[in-house]
LOLODO-607579 format. One record per residue (C-alpha): residue in three letters; x, y, z. Coordinates in steps of 0.1 Angstrom, whole numbers, padded with zeros to 4 digits, always signed. Layout:
<sites>
ALAXYZ...
</sites>
This chain:
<sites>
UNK-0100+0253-0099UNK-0124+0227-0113UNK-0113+0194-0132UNK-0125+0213-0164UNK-0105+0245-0160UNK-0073+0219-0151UNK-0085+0204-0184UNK-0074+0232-0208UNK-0040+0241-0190UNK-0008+0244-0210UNK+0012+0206-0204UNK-0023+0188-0199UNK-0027+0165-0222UNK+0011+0167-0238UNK+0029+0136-0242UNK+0060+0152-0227UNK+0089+0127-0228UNK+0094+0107-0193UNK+0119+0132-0175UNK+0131+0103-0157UNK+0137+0077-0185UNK+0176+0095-0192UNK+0188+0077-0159UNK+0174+0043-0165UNK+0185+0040-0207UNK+0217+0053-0196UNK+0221+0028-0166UNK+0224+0060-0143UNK+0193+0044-0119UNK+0195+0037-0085UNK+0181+0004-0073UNK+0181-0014-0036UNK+0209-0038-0051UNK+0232-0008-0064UNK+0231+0006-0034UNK+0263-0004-0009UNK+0269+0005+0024UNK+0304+0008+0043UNK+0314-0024+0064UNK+0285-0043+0046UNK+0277-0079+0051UNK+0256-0107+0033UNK+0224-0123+0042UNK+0210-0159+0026UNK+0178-0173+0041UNK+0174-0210+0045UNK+0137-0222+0032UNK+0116-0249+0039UNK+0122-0273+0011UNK+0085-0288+0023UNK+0051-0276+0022UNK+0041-0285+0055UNK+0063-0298+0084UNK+0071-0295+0123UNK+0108-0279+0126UNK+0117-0302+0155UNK+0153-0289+0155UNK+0177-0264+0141UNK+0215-0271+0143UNK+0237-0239+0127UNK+0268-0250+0149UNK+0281-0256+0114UNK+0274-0230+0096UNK+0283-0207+0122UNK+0322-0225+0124UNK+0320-0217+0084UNK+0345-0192+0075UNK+0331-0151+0071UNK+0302-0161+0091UNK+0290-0135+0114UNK+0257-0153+0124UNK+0227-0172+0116UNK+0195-0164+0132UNK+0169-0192+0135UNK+0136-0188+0151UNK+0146-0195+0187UNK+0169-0166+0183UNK+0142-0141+0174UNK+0110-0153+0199UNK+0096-0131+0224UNK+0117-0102+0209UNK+0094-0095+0179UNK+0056-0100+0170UNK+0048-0116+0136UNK+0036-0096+0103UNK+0007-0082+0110UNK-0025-0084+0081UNK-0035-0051+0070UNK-0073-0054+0070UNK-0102-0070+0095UNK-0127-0092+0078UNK-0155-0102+0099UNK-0172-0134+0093UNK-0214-0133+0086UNK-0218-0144+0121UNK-0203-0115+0131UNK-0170-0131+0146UNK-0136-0119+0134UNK-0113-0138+0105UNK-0093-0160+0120UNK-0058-0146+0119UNK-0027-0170+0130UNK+0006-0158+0136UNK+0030-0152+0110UNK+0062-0154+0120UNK+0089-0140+0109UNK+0114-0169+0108UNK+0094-0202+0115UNK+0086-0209+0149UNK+0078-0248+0152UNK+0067-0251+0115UNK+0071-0245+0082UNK+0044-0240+0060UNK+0052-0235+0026UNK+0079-0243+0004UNK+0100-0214+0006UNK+0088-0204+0046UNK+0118-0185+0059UNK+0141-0211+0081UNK+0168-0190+0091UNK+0187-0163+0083UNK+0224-0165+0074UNK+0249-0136+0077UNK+0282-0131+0065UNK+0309-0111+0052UNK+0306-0120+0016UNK+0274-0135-0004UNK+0292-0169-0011UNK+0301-0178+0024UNK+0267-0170+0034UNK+0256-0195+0008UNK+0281-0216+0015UNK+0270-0213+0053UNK+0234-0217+0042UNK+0240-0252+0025UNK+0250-0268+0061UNK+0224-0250+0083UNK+0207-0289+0095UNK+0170-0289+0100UNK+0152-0319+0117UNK+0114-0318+0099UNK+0086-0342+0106UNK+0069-0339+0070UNK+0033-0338+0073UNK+0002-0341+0045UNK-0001-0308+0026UNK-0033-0292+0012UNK-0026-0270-0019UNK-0060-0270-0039UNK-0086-0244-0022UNK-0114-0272-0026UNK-0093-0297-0004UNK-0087-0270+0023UNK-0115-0280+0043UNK-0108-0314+0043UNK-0071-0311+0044UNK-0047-0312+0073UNK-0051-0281+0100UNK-0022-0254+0090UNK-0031-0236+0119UNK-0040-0240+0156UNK-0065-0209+0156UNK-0087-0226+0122UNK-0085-0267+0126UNK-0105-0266+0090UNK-0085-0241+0075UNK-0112-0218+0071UNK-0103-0178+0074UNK-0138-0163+0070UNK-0172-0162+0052UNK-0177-0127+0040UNK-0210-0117+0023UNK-0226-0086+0004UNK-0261-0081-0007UNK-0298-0089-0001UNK-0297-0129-0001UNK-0335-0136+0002UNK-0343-0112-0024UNK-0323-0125-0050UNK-0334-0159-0043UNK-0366-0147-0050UNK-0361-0134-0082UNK-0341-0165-0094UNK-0372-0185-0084UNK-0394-0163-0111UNK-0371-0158-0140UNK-0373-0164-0175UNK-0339-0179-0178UNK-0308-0186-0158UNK-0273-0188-0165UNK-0245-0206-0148UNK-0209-0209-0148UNK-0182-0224-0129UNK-0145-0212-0131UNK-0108-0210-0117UNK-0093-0177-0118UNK-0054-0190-0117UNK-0029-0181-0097UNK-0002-0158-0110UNK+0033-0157-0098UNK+0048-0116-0104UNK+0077-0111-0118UNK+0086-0079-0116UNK+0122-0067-0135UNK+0136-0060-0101UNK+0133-0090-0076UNK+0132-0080-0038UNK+0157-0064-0023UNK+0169-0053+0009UNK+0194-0036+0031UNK+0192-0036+0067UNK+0213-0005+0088UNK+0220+0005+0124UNK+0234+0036+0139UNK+0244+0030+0172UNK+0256+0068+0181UNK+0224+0081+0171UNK+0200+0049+0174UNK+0189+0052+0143UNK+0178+0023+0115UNK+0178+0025+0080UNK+0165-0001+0060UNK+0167+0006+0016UNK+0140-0014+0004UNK+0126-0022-0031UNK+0090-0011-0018UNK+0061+0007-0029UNK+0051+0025-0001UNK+0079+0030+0021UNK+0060+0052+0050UNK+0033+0019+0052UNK+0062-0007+0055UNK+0075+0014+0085UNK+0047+0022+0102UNK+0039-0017+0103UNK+0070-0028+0108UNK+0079-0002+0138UNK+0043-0002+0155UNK+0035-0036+0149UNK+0065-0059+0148UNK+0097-0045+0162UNK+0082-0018+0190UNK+0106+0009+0181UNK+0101+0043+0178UNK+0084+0051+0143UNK+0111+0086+0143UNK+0145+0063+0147UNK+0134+0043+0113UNK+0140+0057+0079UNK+0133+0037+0051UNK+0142+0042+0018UNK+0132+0030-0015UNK+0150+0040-0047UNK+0143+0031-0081UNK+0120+0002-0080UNK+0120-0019-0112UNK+0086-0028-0116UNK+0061-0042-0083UNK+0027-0049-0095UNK+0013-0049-0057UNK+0041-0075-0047UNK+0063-0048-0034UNK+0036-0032-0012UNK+0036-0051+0016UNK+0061-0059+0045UNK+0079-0094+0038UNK+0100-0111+0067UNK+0130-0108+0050UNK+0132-0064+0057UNK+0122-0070+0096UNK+0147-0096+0099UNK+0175-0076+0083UNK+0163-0045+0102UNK+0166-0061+0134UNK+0195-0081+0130UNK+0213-0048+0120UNK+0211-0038+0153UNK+0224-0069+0168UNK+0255-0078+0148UNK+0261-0034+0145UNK+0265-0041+0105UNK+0248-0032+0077UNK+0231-0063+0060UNK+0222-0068+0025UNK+0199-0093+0008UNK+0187-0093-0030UNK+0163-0122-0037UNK+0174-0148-0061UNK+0143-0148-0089UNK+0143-0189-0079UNK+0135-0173-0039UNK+0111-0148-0057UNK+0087-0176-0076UNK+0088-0194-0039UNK+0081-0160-0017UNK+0068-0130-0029UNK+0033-0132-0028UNK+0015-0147-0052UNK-0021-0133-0069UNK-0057-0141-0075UNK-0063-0179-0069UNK-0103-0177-0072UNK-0131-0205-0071UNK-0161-0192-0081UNK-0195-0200-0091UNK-0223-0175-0108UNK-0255-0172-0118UNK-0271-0147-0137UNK-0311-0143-0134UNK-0329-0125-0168UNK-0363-0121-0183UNK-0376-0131-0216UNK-0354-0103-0233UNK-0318-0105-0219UNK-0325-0081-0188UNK-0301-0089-0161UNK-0325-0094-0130UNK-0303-0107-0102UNK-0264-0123-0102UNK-0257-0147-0075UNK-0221-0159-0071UNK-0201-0176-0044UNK-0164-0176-0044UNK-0137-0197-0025UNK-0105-0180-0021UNK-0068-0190-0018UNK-0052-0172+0012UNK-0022-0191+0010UNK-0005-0208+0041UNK-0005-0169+0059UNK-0024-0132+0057UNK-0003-0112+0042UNK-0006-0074+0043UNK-0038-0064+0026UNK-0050-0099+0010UNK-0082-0102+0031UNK-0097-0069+0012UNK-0089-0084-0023UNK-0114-0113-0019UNK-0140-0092-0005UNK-0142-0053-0004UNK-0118-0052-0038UNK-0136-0083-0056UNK-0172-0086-0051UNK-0181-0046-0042UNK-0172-0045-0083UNK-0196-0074-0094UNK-0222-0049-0107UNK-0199-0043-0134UNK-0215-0013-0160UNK-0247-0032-0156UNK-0279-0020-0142UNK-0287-0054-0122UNK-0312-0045-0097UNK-0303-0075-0069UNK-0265-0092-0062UNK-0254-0113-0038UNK-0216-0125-0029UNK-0206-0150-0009UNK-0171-0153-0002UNK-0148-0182+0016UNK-0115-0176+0022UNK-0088-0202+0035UNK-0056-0214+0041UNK-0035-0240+0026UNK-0002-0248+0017UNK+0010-0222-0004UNK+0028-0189-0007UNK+0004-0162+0009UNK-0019-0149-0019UNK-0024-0111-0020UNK-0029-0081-0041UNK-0016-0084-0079UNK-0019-0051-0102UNK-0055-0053-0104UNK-0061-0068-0067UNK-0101-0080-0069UNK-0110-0059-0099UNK-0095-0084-0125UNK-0110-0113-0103UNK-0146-0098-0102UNK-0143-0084-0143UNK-0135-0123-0151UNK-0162-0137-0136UNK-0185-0108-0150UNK-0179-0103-0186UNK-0175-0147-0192UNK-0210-0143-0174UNK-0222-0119-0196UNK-0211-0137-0225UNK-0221-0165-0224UNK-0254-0154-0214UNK-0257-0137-0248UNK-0251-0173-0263UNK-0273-0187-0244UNK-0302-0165-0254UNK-0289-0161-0292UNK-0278-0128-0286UNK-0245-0106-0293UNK-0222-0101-0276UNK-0222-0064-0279UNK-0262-0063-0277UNK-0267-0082-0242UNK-0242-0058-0228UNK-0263-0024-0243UNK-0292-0037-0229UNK-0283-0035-0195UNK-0256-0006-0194UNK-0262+0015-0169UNK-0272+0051-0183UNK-0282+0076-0158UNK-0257+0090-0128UNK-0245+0089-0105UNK-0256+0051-0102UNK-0257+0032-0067UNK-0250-0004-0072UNK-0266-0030-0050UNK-0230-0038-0038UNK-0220-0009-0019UNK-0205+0016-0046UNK-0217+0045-0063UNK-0207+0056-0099UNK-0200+0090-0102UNK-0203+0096-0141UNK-0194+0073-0174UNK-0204+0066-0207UNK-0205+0030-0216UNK-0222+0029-0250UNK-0197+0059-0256UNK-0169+0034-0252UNK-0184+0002-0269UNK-0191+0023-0291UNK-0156+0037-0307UNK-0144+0001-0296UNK-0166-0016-0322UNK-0154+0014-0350UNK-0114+0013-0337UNK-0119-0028-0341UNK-0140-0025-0374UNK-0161-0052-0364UNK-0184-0045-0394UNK-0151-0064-0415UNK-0153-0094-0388UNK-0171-0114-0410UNK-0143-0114-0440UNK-0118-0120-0415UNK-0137-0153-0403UNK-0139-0167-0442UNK-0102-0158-0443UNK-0094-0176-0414UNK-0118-0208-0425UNK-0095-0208-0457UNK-0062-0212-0438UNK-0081-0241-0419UNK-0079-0211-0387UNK-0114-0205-0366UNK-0120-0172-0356UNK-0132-0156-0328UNK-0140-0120-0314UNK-0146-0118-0275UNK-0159-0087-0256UNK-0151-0072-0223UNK-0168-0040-0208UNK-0150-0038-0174UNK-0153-0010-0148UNK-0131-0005-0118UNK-0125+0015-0087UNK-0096+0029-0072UNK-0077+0054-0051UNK-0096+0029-0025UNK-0120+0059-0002UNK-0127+0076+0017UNK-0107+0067+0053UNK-0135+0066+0080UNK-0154+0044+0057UNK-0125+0023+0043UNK-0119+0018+0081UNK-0151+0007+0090UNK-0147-0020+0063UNK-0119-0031+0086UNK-0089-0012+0070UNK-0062-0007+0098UNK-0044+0023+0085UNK-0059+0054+0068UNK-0061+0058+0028UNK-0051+0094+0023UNK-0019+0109+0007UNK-0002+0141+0011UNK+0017+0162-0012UNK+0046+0193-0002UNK+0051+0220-0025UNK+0086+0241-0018UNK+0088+0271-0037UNK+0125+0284-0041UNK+0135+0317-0039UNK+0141+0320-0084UNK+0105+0301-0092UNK+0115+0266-0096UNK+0097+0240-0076UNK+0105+0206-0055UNK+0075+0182-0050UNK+0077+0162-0022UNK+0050+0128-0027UNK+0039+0101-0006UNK+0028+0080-0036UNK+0060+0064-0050UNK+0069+0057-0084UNK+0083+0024-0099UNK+0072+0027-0134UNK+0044+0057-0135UNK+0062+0082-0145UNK+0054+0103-0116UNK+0085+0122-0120UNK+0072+0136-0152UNK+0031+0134-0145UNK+0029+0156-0114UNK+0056+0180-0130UNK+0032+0185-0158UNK+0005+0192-0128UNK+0027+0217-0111UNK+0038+0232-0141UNK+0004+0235-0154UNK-0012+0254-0123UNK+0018+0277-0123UNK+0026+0286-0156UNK+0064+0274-0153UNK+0083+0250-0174UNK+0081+0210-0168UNK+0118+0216-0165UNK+0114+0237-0136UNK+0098+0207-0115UNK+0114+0182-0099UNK+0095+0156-0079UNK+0109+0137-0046UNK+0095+0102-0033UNK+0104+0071-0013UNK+0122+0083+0010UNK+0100+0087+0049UNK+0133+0107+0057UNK+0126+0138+0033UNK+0087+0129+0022UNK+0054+0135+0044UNK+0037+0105+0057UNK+0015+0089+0027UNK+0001+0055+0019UNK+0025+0050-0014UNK+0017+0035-0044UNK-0012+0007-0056UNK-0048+0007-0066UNK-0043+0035-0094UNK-0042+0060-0069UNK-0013+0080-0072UNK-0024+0107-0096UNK-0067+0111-0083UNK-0054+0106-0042UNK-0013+0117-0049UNK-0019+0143-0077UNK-0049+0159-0056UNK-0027+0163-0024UNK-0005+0182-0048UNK-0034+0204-0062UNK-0046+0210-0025UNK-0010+0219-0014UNK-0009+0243-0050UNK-0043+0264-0038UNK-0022+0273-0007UNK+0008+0284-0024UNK-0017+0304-0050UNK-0035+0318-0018UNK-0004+0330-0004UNK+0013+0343-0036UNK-0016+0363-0042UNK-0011+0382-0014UNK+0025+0385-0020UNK+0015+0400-0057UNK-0011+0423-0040UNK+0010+0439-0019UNK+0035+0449-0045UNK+0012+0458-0071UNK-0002+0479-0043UNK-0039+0466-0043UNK-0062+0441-0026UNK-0056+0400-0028UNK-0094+0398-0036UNK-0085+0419-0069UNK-0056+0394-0083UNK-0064+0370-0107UNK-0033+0343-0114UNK-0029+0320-0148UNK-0004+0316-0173UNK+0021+0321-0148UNK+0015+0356-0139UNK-0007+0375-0112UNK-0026+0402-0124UNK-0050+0430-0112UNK-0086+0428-0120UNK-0094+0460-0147UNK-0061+0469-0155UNK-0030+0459-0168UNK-0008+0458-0140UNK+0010+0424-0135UNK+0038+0405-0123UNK+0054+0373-0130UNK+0058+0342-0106UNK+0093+0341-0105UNK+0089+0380-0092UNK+0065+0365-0064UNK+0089+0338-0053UNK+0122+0358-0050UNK+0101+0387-0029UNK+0088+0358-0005UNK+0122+0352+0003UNK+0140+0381+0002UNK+0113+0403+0019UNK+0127+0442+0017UNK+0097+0450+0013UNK+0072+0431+0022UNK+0044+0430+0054UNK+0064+0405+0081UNK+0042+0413+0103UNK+0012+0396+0082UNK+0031+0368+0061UNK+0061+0346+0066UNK+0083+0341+0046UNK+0090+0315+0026UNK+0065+0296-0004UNK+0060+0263+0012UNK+0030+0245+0014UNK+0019+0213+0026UNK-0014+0194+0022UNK-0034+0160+0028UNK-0060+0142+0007UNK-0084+0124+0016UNK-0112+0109-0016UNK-0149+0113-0009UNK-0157+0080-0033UNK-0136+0060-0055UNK-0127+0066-0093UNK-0144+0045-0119UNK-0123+0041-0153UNK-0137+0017-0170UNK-0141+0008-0211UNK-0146-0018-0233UNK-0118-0043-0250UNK-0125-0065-0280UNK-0102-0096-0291UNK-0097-0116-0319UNK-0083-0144-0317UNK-0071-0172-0346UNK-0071-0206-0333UNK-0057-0238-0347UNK-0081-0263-0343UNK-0053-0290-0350UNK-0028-0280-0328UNK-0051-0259-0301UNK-0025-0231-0304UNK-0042-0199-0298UNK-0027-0163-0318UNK-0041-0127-0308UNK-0050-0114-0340UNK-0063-0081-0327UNK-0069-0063-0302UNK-0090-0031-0293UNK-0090-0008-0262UNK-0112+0020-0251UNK-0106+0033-0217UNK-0123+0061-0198UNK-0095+0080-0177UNK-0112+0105-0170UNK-0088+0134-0176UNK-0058+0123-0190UNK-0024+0141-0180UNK+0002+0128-0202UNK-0012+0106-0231UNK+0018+0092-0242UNK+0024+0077-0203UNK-0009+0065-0203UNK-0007+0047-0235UNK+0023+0028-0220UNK+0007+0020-0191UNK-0023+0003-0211UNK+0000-0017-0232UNK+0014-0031-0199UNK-0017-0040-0181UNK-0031-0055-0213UNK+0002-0076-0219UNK+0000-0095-0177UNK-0037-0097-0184UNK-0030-0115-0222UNK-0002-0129-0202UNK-0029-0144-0179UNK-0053-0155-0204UNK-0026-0178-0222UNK+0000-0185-0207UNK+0006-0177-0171UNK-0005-0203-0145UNK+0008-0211-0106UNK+0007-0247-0101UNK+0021-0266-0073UNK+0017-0305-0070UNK-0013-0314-0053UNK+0000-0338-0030UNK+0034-0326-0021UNK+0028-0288-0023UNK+0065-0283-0040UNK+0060-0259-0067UNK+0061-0270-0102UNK+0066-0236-0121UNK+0094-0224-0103UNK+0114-0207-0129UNK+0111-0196-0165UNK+0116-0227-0180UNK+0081-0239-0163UNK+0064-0206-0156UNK+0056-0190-0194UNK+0060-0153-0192UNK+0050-0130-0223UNK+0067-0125-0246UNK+0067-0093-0274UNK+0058-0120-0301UNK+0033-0134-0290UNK+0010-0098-0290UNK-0005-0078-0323UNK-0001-0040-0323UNK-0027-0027-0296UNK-0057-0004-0312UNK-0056+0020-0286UNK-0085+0051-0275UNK-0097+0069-0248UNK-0135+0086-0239UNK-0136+0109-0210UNK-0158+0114-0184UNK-0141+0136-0158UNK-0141+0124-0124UNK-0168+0147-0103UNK-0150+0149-0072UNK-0113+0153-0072UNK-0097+0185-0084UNK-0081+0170-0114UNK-0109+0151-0130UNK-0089+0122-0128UNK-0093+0084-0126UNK-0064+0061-0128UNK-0050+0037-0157UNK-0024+0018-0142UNK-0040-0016-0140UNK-0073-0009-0166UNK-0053-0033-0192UNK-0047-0060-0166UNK-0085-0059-0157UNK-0101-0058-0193UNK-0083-0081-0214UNK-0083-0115-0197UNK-0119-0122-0203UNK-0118-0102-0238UNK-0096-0132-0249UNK-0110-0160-0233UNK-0145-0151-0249UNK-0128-0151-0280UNK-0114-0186-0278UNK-0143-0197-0270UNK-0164-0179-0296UNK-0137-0193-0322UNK-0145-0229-0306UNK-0181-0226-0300UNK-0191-0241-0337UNK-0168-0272-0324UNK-0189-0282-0297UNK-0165-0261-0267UNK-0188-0247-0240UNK-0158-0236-0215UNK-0124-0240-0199UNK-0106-0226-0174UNK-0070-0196-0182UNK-0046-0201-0195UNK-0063-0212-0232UNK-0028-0232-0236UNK-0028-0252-0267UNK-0029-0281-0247UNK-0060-0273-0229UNK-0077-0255-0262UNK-0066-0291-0279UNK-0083-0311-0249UNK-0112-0289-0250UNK-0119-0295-0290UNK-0112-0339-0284UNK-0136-0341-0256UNK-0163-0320-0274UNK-0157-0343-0303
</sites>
């Protein structure tokens, strides 16, 4: 069945209400901290309270003679009998020689790091005498110089033995020499320098974790808050602990919410894992949200600068950029990729520049490890991009819409000079019903309305493109991935025609429960109702890589549609042989199989029941039974991509910045469930807003102690500060998966930073404001307008 055919199914397309959204209004969810075990006992981790120190001594005699204390673990306890968290992706260096990559231990072993490095780990019966325990755990440090800014890092103190200038690896794409040469003949260059800050995630749900051990069976269990449970095994059984991959089970419920900081596997689930064992308890821990702005990793954190070469009449000719990159004070699971392979394989953007060449540093410093944030590279490379493109329309006296037509890419499928290959799109589509959805031809009203409130006005633009369900394997692996990219989907069939769905992609806010229902349902003419959907859970699901990167309905839903054409195969055959004819003459839609020429035909249900209860049916060429199980593997990537327009009201007195407006057209390919998509926009394009104005990750430059470390300093979104989203959709199907699918889960997050800061700074540009680094606070908008006065 082609993407088309899928297309025009019955439940394609429906906004059919969440099927999983009863349990979580009514409080009927199941999250890691809801979840209690029998004999249960507490864990509390003691953290560094310094960026950078030797541990030359911990003492736990007293917190071990606390009352309810069962243990604590400091890193002496744990050495030799575990390896360190492993990073999820080789990056070799231009000269060939591999990223440096330091142990990361799982409690510190000599030194600390970061504020907030895990100490120790205190157990106990209840939560408040492991606090309690926790207050009197004494550690001996020898404070050293910390290095928090990227552009100290090479001159900063040595984090780690294995890279004395802090310097992970030099990773480069593209034809150097010949875009040098191009920049040396062209009509005009543009250049810009700028930060892309660091975020701190803040999922609803903070981490949590329960560790378990079954001595009569030798069994673990560990419930995790995770988005792809079968990953966080395999890496911690094969690479940390050295047990048997079949004696772990790990679990994750209802997550609330991960955003790429629940992917990968933290010290906190080996530690309870193993201990488990040791003490014969089960052990919970639930992250304070004080622990989470300290430990789970943080995102983006980019350096950059680019140039843009043109001709006389706006034609991009070659973009040249190099990039430093904030690792952090460790590698966490998959944060070499987002600097490199996720960030600068997407810097052709929808344009048709002919030569690019990336540069990209990567290092360490004193800071929570930096890795993948919903977006992971794509929002990073988009930034850097689209404020290029603008403000090389400035530059020239050109729109903002028109030096972005001029060089959209047209014809497909499209190689870029950066690796990837576009399958299909339609940009000028997109920027298109953008400009009509935002009625830009009534901008100019708007401006003399804001003029007369004493408001300027600005409209910024943002054509991004991205790529995910990250593909195929072999070639994802030769980039230097370390575990395979594929997913796999069960299909059970039961004996009266309803169906389970067993995933490897897990859901913590997707909707899958409801989405690849509406897939099933739609291939075999059941109800929605008839579908239920399993996940997280390695104990009852096939091995698959989880959730992140959009993937889960193009990689995830095409498992399922692989795992469907078996069960249609076999029911065929089944329908054949009781409608006495040949399986080449059944056709099957709408839920029934029918015979070719005639008007014999039976329903599904029918099908199902015989395959189980087989009085009459060939044994000796079928089994029985309607199960099916299948594994996908993407040829290429999926490219949504779109264009977003802002407007934006600023205060020139004040600097205090208002989103007026705001417009998004997306290209999803085919769409599934509009109404889930819709939500899913709104959510991106609130972090990305969130990023533009408000959010920023600073820790003091000389100490390293993190200075927004909680609500009151770290300024989340709220719902008032956002205008009702003008949302749309083009579609291009996908060429090459089976549903004609692309992904929307992090589109918003991607799009809409640079949408609003080009607005500001068209609003500011009549002021004298050339540029300024996210968030546009009103303090740094203010600044901006003084020092251009």
């Amino acid at each position: 069945m082609g993407a088309t055919d899928f297309a025009k199914l019955p439940h394609i397309g429906e906004a059919v209400r969440r099927k999983e959204d009863y349990r979580f209004l009514t409080g009927a969810g199941q999250y890691t901290d809801d979840v209690n075990l029998a004999h249960q006992a507490q864990a509390v981790f003691v953290r560094s309270p310094h960026a950078h120190a030797r541990v030359k001594s911990v003492d736990v005699r007293k917190a071990e003679a606390m009352p309810g204390v069962l243990k604590v673990y400091a890193g002496k306890d744990i050495e030799g009998k575990m390896n360190g968290l492993p990073c999820g992706w080789l990056i070799t260096s231009t000269d060939g020689t591999p990223m440096k990559e330091p142990p990361h231990p799982v409690l510190a072993q000599g030194k600390v790091r970061y504020v907030g490095d895990h100490v120790a780990m205190v157990v106990a019966e209840t939560l408040q005498q492991a606090r309690d325990a926790a207050e009197v755990v004494e550690v001996d440090y020898d404070v050293l110089d910390a290095v928090v800014a990227v552009g100290d890092a090479k001159r900063g103190p040595a984090l780690h033995d294995i890279a004395p200038d802090n310097h992970c690896y030099k990773w480069a794409i593209g034809d150097k020499a010949a875009v040098d040469s191009v920049f040396a003949k062209a009509a005009h260059v543009t250049r810009l320098d700028l930060v892309n800050n660091r975020l701190i995630p803040n999922a609803m749900e903070p981490r949590a974790a329960i560790g378990s051990y079954n001595r009569a069976t030798d069994e673990y269990t560990l419930y995790v808050a995770n988005q792809n449970p079968h990953v966080e095994r395999l890496l911690m059984t094969a690479f940390v602990l050295g047990l048997p991959e079949h004696k772990v089970r790990v679990i994750a419920p209802d997550v609330g919410g991960g955003f790429g900081s629940k992917i990968f596997l933290y010290a906190e689930d080996v530690a309870l894992t193993w201990a488990a064992r040791q003490l014969n308890r089960s052990i919970k821990w639930t992250a304070e949200r004080a622990e989470a702005f300290l430990s789970d990793a943080h995102g983006r954190d980019h350096v950059s600068h680019a140039e843009m070469a043109m001709d006389k009449d706006g034609k991009f000719l070659a973009l040249r950029v190099q990039t430093d990159a904030n690792l952090g004070a460790y590698l966490s699971t998959f944060s070499t990729a987002v600097p490199t392979i996720l960030y600068a394989t997407l810097l052709a953007g929808q344009y048709t520049t002919p030569q690019i060449y990336v540069e990209v540093d990567a290092w360490f410093t004193n800071t929570a490890p930096v890795d993948a944030y919903r977006g992971a590279g794509r929002p990073e490379a988009t930034y850097l991009l689209e404020r290029l493109v603008s403000r090389c329309g400035w530059e020239l006296g050109l729109g903002q819409d028109e030096i972005r037509r001029r060089n959209f890419i047209t014809q497909f499928p499209y190689q870029t000079p950066v690796a990837l290959q576009y399958d299909v799109g339609d940009y000028r589509a997109a920027m298109d019903k953008a400009q009509k959805l935002a009625d830009v031809a009534g901008y100019a009203a708007r401006v003399k309305a804001s003029e007369a409130k004493g408001l300027k006005r600005g409209m910024g633009y943002s054509s991004y493109i991205e790529a995910c369900g990250i593909a195929p394997s072999n070639i994802a692996g030769a980039l230097g991935a370390r575990a395979g990219l594929f997913e796999c989907g069960e299909i059970r069939v039961h004996p009266t025609g309803s169906v389970t769905v067993f995933t490897g992609s897990h859901s913590h806010g997707q909707g899958h429960e409801t989405t690849f229902a509406q897939v099933v349902a739609a291939r075999l003419g059941i109800p929605v109702e008839n579908v239920d959907v399993v996940h997280g859970d390695t104990g009852r699901v096939p091995f698959g890589m989880g959730t992140y990167g959009s993937r889960s309905i193009s990689v995830g839903g095409a498992a399922i549609m692989k795992a469907l054409d078996k069960i249609e195969t076999k029911a065929k055959k089944i329908a054949a042989h009781l409608m006495e004819a040949s399986d080449a003459d059944i056709e099957f839609s709408g839920g029934e199989f029918k015979v070719k020429g005639t008007d014999k035909k039976i329903p599904f249900g029918q099908v199902a029941l015989t395959a189980y209860v087989p009085h009459n049916y060939p044994l000796d060429k079928l089994e029985p039974g309607l199960n099916e199980t299948a594994f996908y593997d993407p040829t290429n990537f999926t490219f949504p991509a779109g264009t977003y327009i802002c407007e934006v009201e600023v205060d020139p007195a004040t600097g205090a910045v208002r989103v007026d407006r705001f417009t998004a057209v997306d290209d999803f390919g085919t769409i599934i469930n509009p109404m889930i998509v819709e939500g899913q926009v709104h959510g991106g394009l609130v972090q990305g807003i969130g990023q533009a104005l408000l959010e920023n990750c600073v820790y003091d430059r000389q100490t390293g102690q993190l200075l927004t470390g909680s609500f009151m300093d770290y300024a989340m979104p709220r719902a008032d500060d956002f205008p009702t989203f003008q949302l749309d959709t083009i579609c291009t199907p996908c060429t090459h998966n089976p549903l004609g699918t692309k992904g929307c889960g992090e589109a918003g997050a991607i799009g809409s930073p640079p949408a609003v800061i080009n607005a500001v700074l068209d609003a500011l540009r009549p002021l004298g404001v050339k540029d300024f680094d996210m968030p546009a606070s009103p303090a740094r908008v203010w600044d901006a307008i003084q020092s251009a006065k």
